[in-house]
C-alpha positions in Angstrom: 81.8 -48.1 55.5 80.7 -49.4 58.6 78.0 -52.2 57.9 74.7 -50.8 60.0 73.4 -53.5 62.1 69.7 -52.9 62.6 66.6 -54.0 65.1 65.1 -57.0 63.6 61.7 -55.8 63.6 63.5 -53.2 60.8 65.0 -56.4 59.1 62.1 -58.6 59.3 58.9 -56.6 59.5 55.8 -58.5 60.7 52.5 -60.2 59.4 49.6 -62.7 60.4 50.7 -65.3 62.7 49.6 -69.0 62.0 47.4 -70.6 64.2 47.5 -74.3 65.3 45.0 -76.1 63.6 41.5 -77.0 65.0 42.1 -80.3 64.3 44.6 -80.6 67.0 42.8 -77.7 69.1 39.9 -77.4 71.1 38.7 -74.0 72.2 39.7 -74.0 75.8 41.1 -70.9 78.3 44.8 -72.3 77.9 44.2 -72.6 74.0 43.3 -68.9 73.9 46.2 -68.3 75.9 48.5 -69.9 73.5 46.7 -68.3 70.7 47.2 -64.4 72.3 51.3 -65.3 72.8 51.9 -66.5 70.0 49.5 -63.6 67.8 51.1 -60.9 69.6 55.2 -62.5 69.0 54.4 -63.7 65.6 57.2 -61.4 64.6 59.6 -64.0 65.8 58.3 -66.8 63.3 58.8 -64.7 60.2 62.3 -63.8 61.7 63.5 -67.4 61.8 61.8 -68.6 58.8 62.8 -66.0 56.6 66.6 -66.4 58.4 66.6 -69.8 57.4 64.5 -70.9 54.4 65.2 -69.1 51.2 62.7 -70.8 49.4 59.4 -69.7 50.0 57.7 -73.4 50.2 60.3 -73.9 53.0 59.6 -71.0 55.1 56.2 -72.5 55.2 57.4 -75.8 56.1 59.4 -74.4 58.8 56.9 -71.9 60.3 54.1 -75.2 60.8 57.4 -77.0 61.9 57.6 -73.9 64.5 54.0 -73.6 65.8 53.5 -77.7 66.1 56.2 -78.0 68.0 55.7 -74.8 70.3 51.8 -76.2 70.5 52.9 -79.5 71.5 55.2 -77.5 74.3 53.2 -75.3 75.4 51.9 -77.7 78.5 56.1 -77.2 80.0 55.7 -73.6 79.2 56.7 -72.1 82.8 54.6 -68.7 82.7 56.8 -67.1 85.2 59.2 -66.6 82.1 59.0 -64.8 79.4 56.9 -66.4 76.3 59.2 -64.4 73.5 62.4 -66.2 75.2 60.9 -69.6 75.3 59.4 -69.2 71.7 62.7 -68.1 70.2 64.6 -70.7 72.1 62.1 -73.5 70.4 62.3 -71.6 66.9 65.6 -71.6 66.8 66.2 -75.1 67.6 63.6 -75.9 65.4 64.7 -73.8 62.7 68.7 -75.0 63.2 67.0 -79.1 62.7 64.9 -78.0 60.0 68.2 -76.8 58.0 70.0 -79.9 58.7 67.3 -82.1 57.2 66.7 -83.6 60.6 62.8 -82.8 61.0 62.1 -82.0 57.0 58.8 -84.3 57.6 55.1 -83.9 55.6 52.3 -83.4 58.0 49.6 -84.7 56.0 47.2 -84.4 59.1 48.3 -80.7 59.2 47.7 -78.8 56.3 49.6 -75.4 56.1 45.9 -73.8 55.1 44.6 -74.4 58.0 47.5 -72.4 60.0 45.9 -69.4 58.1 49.6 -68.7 57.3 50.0 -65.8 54.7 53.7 -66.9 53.0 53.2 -63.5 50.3 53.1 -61.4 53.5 56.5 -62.9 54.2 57.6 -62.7 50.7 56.8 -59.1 50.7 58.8 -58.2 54.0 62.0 -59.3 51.7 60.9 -57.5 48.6 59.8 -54.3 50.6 63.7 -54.0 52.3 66.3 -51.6 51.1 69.5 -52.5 49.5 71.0 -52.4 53.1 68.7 -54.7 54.8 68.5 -57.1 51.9 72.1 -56.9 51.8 72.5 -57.7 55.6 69.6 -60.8 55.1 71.7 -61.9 52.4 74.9 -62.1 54.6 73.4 -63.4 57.6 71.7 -66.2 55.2 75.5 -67.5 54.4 76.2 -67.9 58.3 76.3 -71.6 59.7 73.4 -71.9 61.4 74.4 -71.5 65.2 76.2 -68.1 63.9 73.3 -67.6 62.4 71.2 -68.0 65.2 73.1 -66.0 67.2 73.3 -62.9 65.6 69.4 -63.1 65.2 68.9 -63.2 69.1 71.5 -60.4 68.9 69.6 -58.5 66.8 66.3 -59.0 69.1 68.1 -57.7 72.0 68.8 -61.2 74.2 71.4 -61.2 76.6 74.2 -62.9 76.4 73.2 -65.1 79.0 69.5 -65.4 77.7 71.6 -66.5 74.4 73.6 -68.9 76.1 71.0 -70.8 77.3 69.0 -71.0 74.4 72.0 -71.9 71.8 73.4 -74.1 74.6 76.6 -72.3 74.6 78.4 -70.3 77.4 77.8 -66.8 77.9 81.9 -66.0 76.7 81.3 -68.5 74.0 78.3 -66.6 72.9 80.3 -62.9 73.7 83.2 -63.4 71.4 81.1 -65.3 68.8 79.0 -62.3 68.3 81.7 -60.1 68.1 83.3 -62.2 65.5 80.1 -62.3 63.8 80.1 -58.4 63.3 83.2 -58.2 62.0 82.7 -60.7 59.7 79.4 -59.0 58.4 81.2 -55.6 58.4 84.2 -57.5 56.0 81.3 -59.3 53.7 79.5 -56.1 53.5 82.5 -53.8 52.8 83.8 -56.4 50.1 80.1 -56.5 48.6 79.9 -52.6 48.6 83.5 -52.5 46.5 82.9 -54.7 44.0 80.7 -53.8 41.2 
């Protein structure tokens, strides 16, 4: 059987997006701006976290991880790009430190209630997938986390160039990568499907 590879918005679903805090806000034109990006590509937060964190505690972390350090970015955001590139380039390098214990920090001054983050809406995105789809989270789960990053942007329809750039990685790099990437999900998934 041919493993299906399927849209991430199939694979991840979507929920409430966190907000920045007040307490490091204050209600200005460019703070609404931020807040209308990052409410209408929250998608892209669940995606990562969920990619990355298995424990739901951690998929908190890593989603307040996200929006701090997109918030504290947003004054270099160049608005002649796209906002969903430069978002997933900063989750994804946020999300790849995060697993490697690099930025695993507690910010007491930033308490995850206060990003009006609903973790059971991402907990029910996993529990609400099919056998294939959990099967495919599963399997991307065990890639290391540049493969893993990869095949997410992949998924969300980058181009290999767009990929390149945000991976740091050249565009054939990223090309034959992906391609081994499939084949190794389609060898997981076959092996999975054959053994009881």
């Amino acid at each position: 059987m041919i493993f299906p590879l399927v849209p991430a918005n199939k694979l991840y679903g979507t929920s409430p997006v966190p907000s920045p805090p007040a307490s490091i806000m204050s209600e200005t034109r460019t703070d609404h701006a931020f807040l209308g990006q990052l409410q209408q590509h929250k998608a892209i937060l669940y995606k990562v976290a969920n990619a990355y964190c298995n424990r739901r505690e951690d998929r908190g972390d890593l989603i307040q991880e996200i929006v701090v350090e997109l918030w504290q970015s947003w004054p270099r955001f160049d608005p002649a790009g796209r906002f969903s590139a430069w978002m997933q380039r900063i989750a994804v390098n946020v999300a790849i430190s995060f697993y490697r214990g690099e930025s695993r920090r507690i910010r007491d001054a930033l308490p995850l209630e206060e990003f009006g983050m609903d973790l059971a809406a991402a907990d029910r995105v996993l529990d609400a997938e099919g056998d294939d789809l959990r099967a495919l989270h599963q399997l991307i789960a065990r890639l290391d986390e540049v493969n893993r990053a990869l095949i997410l942007l992949y998924l969300e329809g980058y181009s290999q160039d767009e990929m390149a750039t945000m991976v740091g990685l050249s565009a054939s790099n990223v090309a034959t990568r992906i391609n081994r990437i499939k084949q190794k999900l389609q060898r997981d998934y076959a092996a999975a499907e054959e053994s009881p």
